[in-house]
C-alpha positions, -999 to +999 in steps of 0.1 A: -330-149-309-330-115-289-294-111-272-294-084-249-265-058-247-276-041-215-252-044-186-252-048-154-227-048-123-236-045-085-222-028-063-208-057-045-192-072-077-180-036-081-161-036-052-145-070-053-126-056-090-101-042-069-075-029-068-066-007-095-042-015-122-012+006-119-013+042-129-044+047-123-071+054-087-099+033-098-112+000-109-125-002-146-154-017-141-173-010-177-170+004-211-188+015-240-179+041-271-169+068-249-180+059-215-158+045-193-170+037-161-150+030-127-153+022-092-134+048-071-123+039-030-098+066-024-080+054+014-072+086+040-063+112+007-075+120-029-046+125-045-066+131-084-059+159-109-075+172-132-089+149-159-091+156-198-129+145-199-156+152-185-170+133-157-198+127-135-199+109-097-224+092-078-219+085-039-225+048-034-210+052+003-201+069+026-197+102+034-169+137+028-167+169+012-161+174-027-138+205-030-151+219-062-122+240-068-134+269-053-158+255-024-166+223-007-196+209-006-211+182+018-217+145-002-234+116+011-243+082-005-265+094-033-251+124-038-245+133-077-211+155-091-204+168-125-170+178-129-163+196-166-129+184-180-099+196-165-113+213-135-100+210-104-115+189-081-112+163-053-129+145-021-114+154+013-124+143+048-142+112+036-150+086+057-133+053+056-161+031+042-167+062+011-169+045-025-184+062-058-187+055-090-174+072-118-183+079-155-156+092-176-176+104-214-168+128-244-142+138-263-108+152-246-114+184-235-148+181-226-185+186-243-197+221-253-227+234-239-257+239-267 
């Protein structure tokens, strides 16, 4: 017998997790070794700092700015982010529908470049 360990969650089903446990801005939604994977609806402000892994976002809906730090850039649904560990970051002026998903991954601190 083949079992499969592939996963899958919709986007839908993503969105229905909610809300987040306490102490933390989004929904777990899936996990595996290192990844950890979450469903992220901020409402009017993005109150996150900086985070001890490194982490990547893609725009399920919606639309905003990511303040990189230094800049902002313009995001839209299918827009990707990498933020390295414990750089500064957040959305602002998102719309009120705006969702994305998040991937947490690597050690504390972040991964090394080659």
């Amino acid at each position: 017998m083949n079992i499969s360990k592939a996963a899958h969650v919709g986007f839908g089903e993503a969105l229905s997790k909610g809300p987040p446990p306490a102490g933390n801005l989004a929904v777990p939604i899936f996990a595996h070794g290192s990844l950890v994977v979450e469903m992220y609806t901020p409402m009017g402000r993005d109150p996150q700092k900086p985070h001890a892994r490194d982490e990547v976002y893609f725009v399920a809906r919606g639309r905003g700015f990511f303040f990189d730090g230094v800049q902002r850039h313009a995001v839209e649904a299918g827009s990707f982010l990498f933020v390295p560990a414990g750089q500064v970051h957040r959305f602002e002026d998102f719309s009120q529908d705006f969702a994305v998903w998040v991937a947490f991954y690597g050690p504390e601190g972040g991964e090394q470049d080659a």
